[in-house]
Every structure is written in C-alpha cells, then in structure tokens.
ZALUM-70088 format. One record per residue (C-alpha): residue number from 1; x negated, y, z. Coordinates in nm, 4 decimals, padded with zeros to 6 digits, always signed. Example, Ala and Ser with C-alpha at 12.3 -4.5 7.8 and 13.67 -1.06 7.14 Angstrom:
2
<num 1 | u -01.2300 | v -00.4500 | w +00.7800>
<num 2 | u -01.3670 | v -00.1060 | w +00.7140>
//
This chain:
266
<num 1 | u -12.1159 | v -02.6838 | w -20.6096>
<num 2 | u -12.4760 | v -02.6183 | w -20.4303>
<num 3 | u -12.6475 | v -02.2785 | w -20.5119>
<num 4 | u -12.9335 | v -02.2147 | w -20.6916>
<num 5 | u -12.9978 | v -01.9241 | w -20.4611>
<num 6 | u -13.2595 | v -02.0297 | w -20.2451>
<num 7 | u -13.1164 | v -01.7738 | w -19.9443>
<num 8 | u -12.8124 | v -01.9269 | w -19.9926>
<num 9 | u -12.9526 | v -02.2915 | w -20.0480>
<num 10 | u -13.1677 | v -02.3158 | w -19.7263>
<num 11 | u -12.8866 | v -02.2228 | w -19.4723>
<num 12 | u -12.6859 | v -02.4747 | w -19.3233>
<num 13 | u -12.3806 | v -02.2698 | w -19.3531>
<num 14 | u -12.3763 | v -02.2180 | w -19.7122>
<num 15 | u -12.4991 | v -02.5285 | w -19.7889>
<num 16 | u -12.1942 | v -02.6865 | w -19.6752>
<num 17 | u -11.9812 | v -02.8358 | w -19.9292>
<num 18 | u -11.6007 | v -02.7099 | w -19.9684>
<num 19 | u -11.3879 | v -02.5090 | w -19.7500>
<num 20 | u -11.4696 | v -02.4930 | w -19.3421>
<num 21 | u -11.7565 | v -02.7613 | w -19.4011>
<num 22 | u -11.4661 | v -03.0096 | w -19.5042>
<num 23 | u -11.6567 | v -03.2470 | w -19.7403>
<num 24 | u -11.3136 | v -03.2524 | w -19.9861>
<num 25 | u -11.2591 | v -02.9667 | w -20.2242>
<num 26 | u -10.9457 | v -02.7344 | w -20.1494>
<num 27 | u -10.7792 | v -02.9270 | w -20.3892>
<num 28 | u -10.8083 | v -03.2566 | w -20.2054>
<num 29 | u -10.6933 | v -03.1124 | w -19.8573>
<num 30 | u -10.4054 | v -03.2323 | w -19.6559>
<num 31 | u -10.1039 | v -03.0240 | w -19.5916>
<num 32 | u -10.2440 | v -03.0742 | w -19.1899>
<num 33 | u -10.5275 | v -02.9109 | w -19.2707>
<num 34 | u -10.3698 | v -02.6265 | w -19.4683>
<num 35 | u -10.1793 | v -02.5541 | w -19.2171>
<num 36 | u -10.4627 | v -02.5326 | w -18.9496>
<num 37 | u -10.6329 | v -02.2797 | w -19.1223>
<num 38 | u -10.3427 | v -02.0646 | w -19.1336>
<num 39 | u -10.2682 | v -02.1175 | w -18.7718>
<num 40 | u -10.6241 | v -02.0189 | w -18.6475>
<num 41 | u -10.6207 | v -01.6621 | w -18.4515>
<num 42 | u -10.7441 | v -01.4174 | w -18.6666>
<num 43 | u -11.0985 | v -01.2986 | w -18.6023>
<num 44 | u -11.1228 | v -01.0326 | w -18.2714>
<num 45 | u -11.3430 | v -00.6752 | w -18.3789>
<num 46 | u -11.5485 | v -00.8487 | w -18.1069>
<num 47 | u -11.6087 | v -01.1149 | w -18.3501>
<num 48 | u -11.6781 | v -00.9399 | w -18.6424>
<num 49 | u -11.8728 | v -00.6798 | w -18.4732>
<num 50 | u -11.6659 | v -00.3671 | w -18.4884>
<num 51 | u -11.6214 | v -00.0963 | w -18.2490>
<num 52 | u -11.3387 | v -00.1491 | w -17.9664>
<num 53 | u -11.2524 | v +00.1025 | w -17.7145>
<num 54 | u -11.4252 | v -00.1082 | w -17.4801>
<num 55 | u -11.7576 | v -00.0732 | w -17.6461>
<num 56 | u -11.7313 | v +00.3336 | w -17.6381>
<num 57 | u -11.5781 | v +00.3681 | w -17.2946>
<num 58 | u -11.8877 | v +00.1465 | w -17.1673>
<num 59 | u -12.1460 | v +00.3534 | w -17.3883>
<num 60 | u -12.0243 | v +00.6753 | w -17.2519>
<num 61 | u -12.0547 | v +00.5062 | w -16.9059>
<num 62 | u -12.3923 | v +00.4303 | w -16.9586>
<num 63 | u -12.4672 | v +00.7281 | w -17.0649>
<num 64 | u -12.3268 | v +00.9439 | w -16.7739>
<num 65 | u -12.4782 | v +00.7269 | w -16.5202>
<num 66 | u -12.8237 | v +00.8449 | w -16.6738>
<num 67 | u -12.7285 | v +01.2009 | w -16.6815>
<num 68 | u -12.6373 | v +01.1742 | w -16.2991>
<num 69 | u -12.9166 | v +00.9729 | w -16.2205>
<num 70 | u -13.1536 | v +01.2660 | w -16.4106>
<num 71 | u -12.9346 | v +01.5266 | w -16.2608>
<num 72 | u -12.9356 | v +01.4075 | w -15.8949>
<num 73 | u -13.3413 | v +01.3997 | w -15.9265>
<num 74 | u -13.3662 | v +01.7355 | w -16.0274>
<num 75 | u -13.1023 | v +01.8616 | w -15.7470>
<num 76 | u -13.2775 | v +01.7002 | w -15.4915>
<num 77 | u -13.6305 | v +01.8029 | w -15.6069>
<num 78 | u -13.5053 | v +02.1880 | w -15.6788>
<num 79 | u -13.6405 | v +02.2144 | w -16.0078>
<num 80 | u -13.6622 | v +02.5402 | w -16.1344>
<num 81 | u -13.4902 | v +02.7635 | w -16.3689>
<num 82 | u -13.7643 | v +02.7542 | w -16.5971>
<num 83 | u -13.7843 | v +02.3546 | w -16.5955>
<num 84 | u -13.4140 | v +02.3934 | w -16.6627>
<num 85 | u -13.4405 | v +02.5942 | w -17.0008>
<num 86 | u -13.7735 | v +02.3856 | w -17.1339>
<num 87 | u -13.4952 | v +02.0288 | w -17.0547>
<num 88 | u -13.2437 | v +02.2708 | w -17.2110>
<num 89 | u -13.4437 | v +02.3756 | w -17.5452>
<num 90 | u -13.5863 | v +01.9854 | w -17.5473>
<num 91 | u -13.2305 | v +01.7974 | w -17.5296>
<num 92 | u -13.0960 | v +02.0760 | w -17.8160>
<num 93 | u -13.3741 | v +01.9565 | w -18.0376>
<num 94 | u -13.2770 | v +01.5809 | w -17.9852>
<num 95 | u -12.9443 | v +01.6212 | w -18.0036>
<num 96 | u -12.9634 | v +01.7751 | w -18.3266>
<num 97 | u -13.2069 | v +01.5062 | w -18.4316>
<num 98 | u -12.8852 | v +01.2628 | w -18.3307>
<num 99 | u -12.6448 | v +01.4030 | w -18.4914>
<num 100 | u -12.8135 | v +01.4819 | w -18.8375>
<num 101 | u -12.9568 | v +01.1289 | w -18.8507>
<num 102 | u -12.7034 | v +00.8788 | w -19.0695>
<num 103 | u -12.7956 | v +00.5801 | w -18.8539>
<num 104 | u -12.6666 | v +00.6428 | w -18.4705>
<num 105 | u -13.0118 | v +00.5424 | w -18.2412>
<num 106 | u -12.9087 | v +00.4161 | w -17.8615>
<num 107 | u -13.2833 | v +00.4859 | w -17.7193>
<num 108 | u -13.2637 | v +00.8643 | w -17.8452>
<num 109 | u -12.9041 | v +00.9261 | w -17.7392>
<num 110 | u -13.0096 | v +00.8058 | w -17.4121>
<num 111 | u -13.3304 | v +01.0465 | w -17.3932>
<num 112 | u -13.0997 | v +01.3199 | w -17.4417>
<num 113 | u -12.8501 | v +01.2261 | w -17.1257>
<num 114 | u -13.1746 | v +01.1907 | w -16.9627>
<num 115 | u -13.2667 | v +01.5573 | w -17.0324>
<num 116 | u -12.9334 | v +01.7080 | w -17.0006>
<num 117 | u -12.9295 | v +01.5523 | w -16.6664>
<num 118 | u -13.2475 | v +01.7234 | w -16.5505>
<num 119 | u -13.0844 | v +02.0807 | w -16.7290>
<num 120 | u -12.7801 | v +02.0148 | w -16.5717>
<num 121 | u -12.9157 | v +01.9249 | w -16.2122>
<num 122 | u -13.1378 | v +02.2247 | w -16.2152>
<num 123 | u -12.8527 | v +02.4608 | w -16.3405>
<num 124 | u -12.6275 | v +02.3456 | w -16.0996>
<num 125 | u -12.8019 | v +02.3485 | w -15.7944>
<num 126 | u -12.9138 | v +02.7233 | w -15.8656>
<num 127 | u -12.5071 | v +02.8123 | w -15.9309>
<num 128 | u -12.4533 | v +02.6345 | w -15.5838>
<num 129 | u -12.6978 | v +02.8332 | w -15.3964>
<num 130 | u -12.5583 | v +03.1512 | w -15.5458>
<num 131 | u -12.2294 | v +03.0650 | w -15.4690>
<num 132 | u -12.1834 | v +02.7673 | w -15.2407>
<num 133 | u -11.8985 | v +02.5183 | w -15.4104>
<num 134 | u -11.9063 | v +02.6101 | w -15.7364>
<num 135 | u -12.0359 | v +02.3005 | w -15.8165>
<num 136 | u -11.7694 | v +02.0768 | w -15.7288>
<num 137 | u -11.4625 | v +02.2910 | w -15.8489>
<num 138 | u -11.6351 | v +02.2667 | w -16.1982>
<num 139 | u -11.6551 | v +01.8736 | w -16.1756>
<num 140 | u -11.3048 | v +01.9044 | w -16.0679>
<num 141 | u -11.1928 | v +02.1002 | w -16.3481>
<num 142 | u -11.3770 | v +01.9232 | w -16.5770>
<num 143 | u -11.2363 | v +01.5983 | w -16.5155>
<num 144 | u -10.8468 | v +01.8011 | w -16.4987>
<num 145 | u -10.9251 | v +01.9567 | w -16.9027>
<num 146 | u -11.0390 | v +01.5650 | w -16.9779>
<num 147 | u -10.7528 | v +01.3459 | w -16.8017>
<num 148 | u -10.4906 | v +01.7197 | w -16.9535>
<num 149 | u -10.6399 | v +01.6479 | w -17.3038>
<num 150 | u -10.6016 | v +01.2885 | w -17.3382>
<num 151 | u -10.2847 | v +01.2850 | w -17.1751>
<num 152 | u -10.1523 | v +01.5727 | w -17.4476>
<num 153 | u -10.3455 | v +01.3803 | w -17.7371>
<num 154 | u -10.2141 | v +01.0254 | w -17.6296>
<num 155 | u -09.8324 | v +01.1429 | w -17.6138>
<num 156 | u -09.8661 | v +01.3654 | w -18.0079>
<num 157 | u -09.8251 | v +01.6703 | w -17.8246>
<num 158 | u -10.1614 | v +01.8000 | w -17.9753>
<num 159 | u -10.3516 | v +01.6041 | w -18.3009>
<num 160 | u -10.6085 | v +01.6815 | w -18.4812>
<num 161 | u -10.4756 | v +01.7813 | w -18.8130>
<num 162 | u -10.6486 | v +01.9572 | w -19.0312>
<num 163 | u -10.5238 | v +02.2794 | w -19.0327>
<num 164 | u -10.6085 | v +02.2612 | w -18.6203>
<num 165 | u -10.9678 | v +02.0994 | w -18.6846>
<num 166 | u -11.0405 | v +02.3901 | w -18.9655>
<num 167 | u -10.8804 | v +02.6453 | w -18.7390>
<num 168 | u -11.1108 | v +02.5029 | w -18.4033>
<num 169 | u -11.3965 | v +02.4789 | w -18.6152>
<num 170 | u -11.3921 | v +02.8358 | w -18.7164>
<num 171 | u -11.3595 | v +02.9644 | w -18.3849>
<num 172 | u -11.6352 | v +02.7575 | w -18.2295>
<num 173 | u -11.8765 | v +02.9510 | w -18.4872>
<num 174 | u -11.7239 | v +03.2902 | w -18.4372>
<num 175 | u -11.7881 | v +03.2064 | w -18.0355>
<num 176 | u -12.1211 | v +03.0572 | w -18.0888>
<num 177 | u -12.2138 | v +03.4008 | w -18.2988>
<num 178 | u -12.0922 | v +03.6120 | w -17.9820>
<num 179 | u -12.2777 | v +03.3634 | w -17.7403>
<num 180 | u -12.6096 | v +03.4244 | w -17.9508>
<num 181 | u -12.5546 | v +03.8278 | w -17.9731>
<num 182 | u -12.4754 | v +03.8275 | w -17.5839>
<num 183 | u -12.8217 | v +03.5973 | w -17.5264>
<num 184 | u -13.0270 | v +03.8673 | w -17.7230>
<num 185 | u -12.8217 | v +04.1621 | w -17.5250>
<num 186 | u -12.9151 | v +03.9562 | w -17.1425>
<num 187 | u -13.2648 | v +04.0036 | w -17.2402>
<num 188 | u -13.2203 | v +04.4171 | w -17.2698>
<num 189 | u -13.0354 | v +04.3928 | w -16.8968>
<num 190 | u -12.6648 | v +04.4055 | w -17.0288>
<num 191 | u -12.4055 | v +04.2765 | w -16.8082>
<num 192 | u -12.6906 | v +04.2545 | w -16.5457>
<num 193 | u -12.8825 | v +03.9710 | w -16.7308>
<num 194 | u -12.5281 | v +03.7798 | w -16.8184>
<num 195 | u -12.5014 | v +03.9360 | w -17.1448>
<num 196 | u -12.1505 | v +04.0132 | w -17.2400>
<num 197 | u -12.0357 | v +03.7849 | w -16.9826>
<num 198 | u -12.0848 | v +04.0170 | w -16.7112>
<num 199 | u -11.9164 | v +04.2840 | w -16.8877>
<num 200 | u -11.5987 | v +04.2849 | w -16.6518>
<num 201 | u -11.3203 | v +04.1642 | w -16.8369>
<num 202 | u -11.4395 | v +04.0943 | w -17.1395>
<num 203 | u -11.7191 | v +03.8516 | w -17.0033>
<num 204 | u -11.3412 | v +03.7194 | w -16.8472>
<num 205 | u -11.1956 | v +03.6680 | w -17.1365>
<num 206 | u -11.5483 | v +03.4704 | w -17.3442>
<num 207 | u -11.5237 | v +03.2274 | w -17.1120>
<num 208 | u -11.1823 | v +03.1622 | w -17.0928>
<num 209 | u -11.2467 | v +03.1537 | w -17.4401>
<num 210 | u -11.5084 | v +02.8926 | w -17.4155>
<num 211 | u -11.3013 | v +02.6954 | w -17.1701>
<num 212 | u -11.0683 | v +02.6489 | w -17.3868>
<num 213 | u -11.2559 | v +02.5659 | w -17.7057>
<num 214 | u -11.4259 | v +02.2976 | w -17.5451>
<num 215 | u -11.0637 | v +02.1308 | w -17.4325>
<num 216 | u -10.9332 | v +02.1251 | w -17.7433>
<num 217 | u -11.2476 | v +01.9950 | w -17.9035>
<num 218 | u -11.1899 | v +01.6633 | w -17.6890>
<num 219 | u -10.8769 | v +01.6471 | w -17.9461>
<num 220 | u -11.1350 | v +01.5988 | w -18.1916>
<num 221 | u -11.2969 | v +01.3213 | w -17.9792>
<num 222 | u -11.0687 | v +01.1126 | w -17.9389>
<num 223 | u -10.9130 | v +01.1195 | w -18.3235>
<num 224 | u -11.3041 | v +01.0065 | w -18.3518>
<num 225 | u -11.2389 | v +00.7376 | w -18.1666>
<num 226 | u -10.9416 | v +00.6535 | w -18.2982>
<num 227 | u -10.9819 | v +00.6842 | w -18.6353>
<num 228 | u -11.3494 | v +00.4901 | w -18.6301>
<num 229 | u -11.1577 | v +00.1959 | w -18.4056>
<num 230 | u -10.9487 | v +00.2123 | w -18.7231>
<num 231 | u -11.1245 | v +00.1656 | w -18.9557>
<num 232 | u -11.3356 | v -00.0698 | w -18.8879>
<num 233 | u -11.6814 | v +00.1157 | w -18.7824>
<num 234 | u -11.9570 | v -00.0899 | w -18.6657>
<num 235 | u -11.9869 | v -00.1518 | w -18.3202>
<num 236 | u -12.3423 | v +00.0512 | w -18.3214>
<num 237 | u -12.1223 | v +00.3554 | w -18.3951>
<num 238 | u -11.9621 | v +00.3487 | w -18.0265>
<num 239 | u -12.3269 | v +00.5274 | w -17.9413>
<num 240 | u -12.2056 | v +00.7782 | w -18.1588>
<num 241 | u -11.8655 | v +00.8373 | w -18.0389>
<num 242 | u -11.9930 | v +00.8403 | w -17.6682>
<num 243 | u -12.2764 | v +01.1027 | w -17.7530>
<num 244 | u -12.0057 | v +01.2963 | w -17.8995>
<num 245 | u -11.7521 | v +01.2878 | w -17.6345>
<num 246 | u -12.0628 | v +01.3392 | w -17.3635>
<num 247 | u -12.1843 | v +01.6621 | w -17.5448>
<num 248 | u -11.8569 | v +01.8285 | w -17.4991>
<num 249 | u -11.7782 | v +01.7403 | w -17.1165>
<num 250 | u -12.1201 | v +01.9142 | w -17.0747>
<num 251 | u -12.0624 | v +02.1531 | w -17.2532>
<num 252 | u -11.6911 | v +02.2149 | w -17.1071>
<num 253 | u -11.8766 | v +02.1770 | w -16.7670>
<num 254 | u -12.1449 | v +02.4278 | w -16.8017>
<num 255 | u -11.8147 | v +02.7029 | w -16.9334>
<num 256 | u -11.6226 | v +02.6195 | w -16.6279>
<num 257 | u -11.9422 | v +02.7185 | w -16.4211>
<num 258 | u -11.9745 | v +03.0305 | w -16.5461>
<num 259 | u -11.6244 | v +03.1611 | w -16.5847>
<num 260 | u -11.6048 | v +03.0054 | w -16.1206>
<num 261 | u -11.9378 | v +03.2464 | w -16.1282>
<num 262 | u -11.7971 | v +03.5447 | w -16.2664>
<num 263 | u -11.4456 | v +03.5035 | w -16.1122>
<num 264 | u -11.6261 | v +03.5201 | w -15.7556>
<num 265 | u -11.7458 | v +03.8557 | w -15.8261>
<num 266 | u -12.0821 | v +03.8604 | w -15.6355>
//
C-alpha cells in the first residue's frame, strides 16, 4: 500500500512496494528469499551509527594531539604564569559549558583541549625550570595510573558500583572543598604560596590524596564507555566520552606534578 504521507510518498525508499523493494507482498515470497533475509549479517554499530570503541579511542586521539600541539606552543614560546591562569579560568568556563549542555558539541570540546594545552604547556614548563625533570616523571606516571586502571577495571578487580561511585563522588567534593580553602589560604602566604600543600606532611598526604582520586575516577571512565557502547549511544556521544576521559588524565597529570614538586623539597 503507497502512503498518503507526502515525506514518506516522495522518497524512493518508502515508496517501494513490499518487503526489501521485492515487488511481491511477504505473503507471495519464496522460501529462497525467506531464507536470505535471515541469513544477511546483522547490521554493524558502524552501520547504524552508534558509538564503537573505535570512535572514542580516535576522539580522544584527536583531542590529545590538540592539547600537545597547544601545549608544545606555549613551552616553546615560555608563556607566562599569568597567560597560564587566564587559559586556566577560560577552559574551566568551557568545560563546564560542555558538560552541562545535553547535546555533546565536537568544535567546543576541541576549544577546550586547545586551551588546556596552552595551561598545561605554560604550567609545565615553569615546574621544569624549578625542578628540572619533573615534567617527564609526571607523563610517566600518568600513563602508569592509566595503563594500572584499565588493566584493574578490564580484569573486575575494581568496578564501578554504586556504592564505589557514591563513595568517590563524595570524596572528590570533600577534596575539592579543601583545594578551594587551601587556594584562599596561598593568597595570605600559607605553606609559602602552596596553600596547605606546602604544609609538610599534610600538603603530602592532599596530594596523595588527589593522586589517587583521579585513578580511580578513570574506573568511572571506562564503565562510561562501556556502558554507552552498550547501550546503544549515538556515535556523536564518543566526543563526550573522550572529553571525559581527557579531563581526568589532566587532571591526574597536573596532581602528579605537584605531589614530584613537593616530594623534591626545594
């Protein structure tokens, strides 16, 4: 039967008459062609557009090679420390923007590698030139806490069930409510401008702390991942997962710089 629906009408595809474009009803088909339609492959998430692994481990790639690119720009050009904090305070205010907006937006999660690149190029190369190979024992131990996670998530050592998401969750906002105390206390000269990260052990034991929240938080990552390949998500929704995952390598990366810093005691 032809619809009346002139969408429907004036497409080729839905004009066609019957099953597969077959000009006999269902109920005139052979057994053959029964039996070819059950034998056809079923339909790849390629095909019907969902998200694969493949399509967040290449958005996260693209991603990182912007930050780098940024990042290597502003470590060769020495950008300041107060460049640094305006890329800093200009990257929070897109991520947020990202991650409250419902629909995921490729150009704006690739403006904010871009300016976490410059924060993180500047940052760096000012931890380097206080203390010469910081920099490359924190990419080191970055990429040990990523390949450590994965390998504990992939064998169900560590999952994110939700009595470990509520309990994570929690104690990222009781350590972002000591980070933001020991900001406003670096301003008054505490812990000789670190806040109460340069308060001998205790600035220690914070970052440990924030070492090891970030980790785990990769947990949460990948049960992202997993859980949106699952399901079904679109494929758009790999930008998502990738800003996601890249937000908490930085973050785990900038941690690991400061608890190398304080550990070398200068």
């Amino acid at each position: 039967m032809r619809s009346n629906n002139p969408v429907f009408s004036r497409n080729e595809e839905f004009a066609r008459s019957g099953y597969t474009g077959l000009q006999s009803g269902p109920d005139t088909m052979t057994a053959g062609q029964l039996q070819d339609m059950y034998d056809r492959p079923a339909a790849t998430p390629q095909q019907t557009g969902r998200m694969t692994l493949d399509d967040v481990v290449m958005r996260t790639a693209m991603l990182f090679g912007v930050l780098l690119v940024f990042a290597a720009g502003a470590w060769v050009l020495q950008l300041g420390f107060g460049v640094a904090i305006i890329a800093a305070l200009a990257a929070l205010g897109v991520g947020l923007f990202v991650s409250l907006r419902r629909e995921i937006s490729p150009a704006l999660t690739l403006l904010y590698a871009a300016l976490e690149g410059v924060f993180i190029g500047a940052i760096s190369r000012a931890y380097e030139t206080a203390w010469e190979g910081v920099v490359p024992q924190a990419i080191l131990g970055t990429l040990a806490a990523f390949v450590g996670m994965l390998v504990l998530y992939r064998s169900g050592k560590l999952r994110a069930t939700p009595k470990f998401t509520k309990v994570l969750i929690t104690a990222m906002f009781g350590y972002l409510f000591v980070a933001v105390i020991s900001l406003i206390t670096a301003f008054f000269g505490v812990g000789g401008g670190w806040g109460f990260y340069g308060v001998g052990g205790l600035g220690i034991l914070l970052c440990v702390a924030g070492v090891a929240l970030a980790s785990l938080f990769l947990i949460l990552d990948f049960d992202f991942i997993e859980q949106g390949i699952r399901n079904g998500l679109p494929e758009r929704e790999a930008w998502r997962a990738a800003f996601g995952l890249m937000v908490t390598l930085v973050w785990l990366y900038l941690e690991l710089l400061r608890l190398l810093a304080i550990l070398r005691g200068e």
